[in-house]
N, C-alpha and C positions, 0 to 999 in steps of 0.2 A: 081554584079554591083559595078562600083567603083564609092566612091563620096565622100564629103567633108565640113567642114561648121567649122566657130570659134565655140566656146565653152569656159564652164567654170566649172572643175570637180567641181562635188557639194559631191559629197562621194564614197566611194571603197570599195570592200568586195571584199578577198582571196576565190579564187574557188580553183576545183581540176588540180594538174599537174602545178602548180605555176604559174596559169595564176592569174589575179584578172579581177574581173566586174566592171565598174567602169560608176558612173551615171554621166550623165554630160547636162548640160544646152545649148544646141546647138541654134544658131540663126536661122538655116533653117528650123529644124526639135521639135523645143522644146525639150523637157526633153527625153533622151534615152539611155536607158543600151548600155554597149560594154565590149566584152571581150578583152581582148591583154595580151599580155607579157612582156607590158611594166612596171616598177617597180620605182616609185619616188622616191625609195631609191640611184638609179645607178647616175653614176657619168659623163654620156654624157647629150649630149639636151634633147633628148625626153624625157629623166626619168625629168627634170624639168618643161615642156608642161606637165606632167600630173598629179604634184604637187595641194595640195590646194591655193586659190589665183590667177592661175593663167592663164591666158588671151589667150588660144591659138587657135590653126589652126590644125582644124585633118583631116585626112585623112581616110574614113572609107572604107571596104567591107562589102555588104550587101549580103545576100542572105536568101530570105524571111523572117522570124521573126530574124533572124540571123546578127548580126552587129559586124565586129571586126575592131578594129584599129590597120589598118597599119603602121601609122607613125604620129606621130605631131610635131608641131612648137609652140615655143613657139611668143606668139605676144607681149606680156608685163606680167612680173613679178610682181605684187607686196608683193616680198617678205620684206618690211618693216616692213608689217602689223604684222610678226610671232616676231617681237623684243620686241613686247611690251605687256603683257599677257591680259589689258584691253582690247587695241583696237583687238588683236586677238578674245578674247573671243565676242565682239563685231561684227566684224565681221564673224564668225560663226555662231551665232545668226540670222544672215542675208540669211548668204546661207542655213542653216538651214528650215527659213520660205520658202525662194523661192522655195527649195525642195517641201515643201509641197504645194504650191502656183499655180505651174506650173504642166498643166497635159501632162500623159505620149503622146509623139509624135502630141503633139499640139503646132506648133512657133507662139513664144509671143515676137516678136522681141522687141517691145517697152520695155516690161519688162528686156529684154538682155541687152537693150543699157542700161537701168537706174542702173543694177545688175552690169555692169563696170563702169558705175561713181560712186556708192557706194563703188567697193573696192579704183577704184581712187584717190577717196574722204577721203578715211578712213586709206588707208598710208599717205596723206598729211595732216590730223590734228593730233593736238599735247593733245587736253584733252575735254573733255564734247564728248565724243565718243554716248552716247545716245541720245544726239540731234539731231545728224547723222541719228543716227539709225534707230529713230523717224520719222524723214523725209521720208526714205526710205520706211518705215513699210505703211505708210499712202499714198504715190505716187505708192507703190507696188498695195494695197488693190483696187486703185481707177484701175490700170492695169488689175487686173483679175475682175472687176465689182463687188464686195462687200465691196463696200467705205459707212462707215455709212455715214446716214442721220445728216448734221448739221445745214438744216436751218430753218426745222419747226420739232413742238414734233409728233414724230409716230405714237402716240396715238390719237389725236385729229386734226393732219394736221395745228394747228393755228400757225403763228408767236409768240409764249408767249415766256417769259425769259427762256431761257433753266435750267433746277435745276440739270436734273442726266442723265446718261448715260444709257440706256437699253440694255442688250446683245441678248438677245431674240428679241426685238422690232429692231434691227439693228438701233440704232440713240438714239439721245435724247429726252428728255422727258421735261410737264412739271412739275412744282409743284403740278397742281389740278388733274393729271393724277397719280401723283405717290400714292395719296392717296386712289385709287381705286385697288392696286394691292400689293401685298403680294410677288413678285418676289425678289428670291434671287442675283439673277446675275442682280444686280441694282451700279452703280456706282456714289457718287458723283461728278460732274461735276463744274466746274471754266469755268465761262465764259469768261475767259482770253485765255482758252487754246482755244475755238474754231477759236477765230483769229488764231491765233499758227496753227492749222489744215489749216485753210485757205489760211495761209501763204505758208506752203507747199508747198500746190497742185497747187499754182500758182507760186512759182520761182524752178526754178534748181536746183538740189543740190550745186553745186559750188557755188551759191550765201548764204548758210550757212555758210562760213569761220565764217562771227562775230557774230553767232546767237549761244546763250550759256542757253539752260533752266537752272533752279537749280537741282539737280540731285534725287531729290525725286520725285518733278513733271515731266521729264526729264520717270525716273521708273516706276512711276503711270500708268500714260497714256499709254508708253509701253505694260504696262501688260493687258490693258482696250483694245488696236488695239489687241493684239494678242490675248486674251479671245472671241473678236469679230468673228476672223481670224477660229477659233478654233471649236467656234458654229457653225455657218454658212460653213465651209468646213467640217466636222466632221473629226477632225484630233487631237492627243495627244499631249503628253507635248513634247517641244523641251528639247535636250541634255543640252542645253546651258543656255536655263531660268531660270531655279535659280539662276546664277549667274549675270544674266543681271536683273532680277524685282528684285530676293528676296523671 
């Protein structure tokens, strides 16, 4: 059966006979291996349609568990992103999580469409690339349904000041709860940032051009969505993490 769908390679691994497998984020189909012969290294289109970054149109055959790519098109490049080793590492980070975010042969279209305005988004800025990130990290989470809890403590259900973040409890917590519990995966919490969370999840990414955290709380948080991301899907460390938390 022949068929078809955009996409957005998320990683590739060399098989045998110089073919490579190559995973890619499909809008029809969600997340799904494919063999081909096609090689990002060659110097026609297709070898750029199956580059990292970038935005294309494939064209698959199927036959039962069996998926190869005939041919793609590239739909938009953005190869800016690879000029600049932040915002790359940055964005890798990204596709990274979505890799692990998105289940195998499940379309999470909405998460597609948000996964190309992120990289979008991420060749047209020029610095505070974890703001970005941020945003995405947290409109992703609420995409596959394990968005923490930000408006009452998990613990007790009441509207109190929120004090700390709980990774086990999925959400915040508050002060008179934290002192019933011995948990290590406990995070300080700024009640500045939960605005900042809520900001998110209610405008677009495109409406971040002029939203600039400072880049420790910017890192922090990062590392507190993605520790969240991590428990709650049981999944390890990304390639990319120590250079984006620290």
């Amino acid at each position: 059966m022949f068929t078809e769908s955009e996409g957005i390679v998320l990683r590739q691994t060399k098989i045998a006979g110089g073919r490579r497998m190559i995973y890619i984020f499909t809008k029809k189909f969600g997340k799904i291996s494919a063999g081909t012969q096609l090689n990002e290294r060659g110097r026609g289109k297709q070898a750029l349609a199956v580059r990292p970054f970038t935005y294309s149109n494939f064209q698959f055959f199927k036959k039962g568990d069996y998926i190869n790519i005939n041919s793609a098109e590239t739909i938009r490049s953005f190869y800016h992103i690879g000029e600049d080793v932040d915002k790359y590492m940055n964005a890798s980070y990204a596709l990274e999580l979505t890799d692990k975010l998105v289940a195998d042969d499940e379309p999470a279209p909405g998460l597609f469409n948000l996964t190309v305005d992120l990289l979008s988004e991420m060749e047209a800025r020029e610095k505070k690339f974890e703001t970005l990130l941020l945003g995405y990290e947290v409109k992703a989470l609420k995409q596959v349904g394990i968005l923490p809890e930000l408006e009452i403590c998990t613990r007790c259900g009441e509207e109190k000041q929120p004090a700390f973040f709980s990774i086990k409890d999925g959400g915040i917590i508050c002060g008179d709860c934290l002192k019933a519990t011995n948990d290590s995966l406990i995070y300080p919490f700024d009640f500045g940032i939960i605005n900042v969370l809520k900001f998110y999840l209610s405008h677009p990414l495109e409406s971040l051009k002029n939203l600039a955290l400072e880049d420790d709380v910017a890192k922090r948080t990062l590392k507190m969505m993605t520790e969240h991301a991590k428990y709650h899907l049981d999944f390890g460390e990304l390639k990319s993490e120590a250079f984006i938390t620290g």
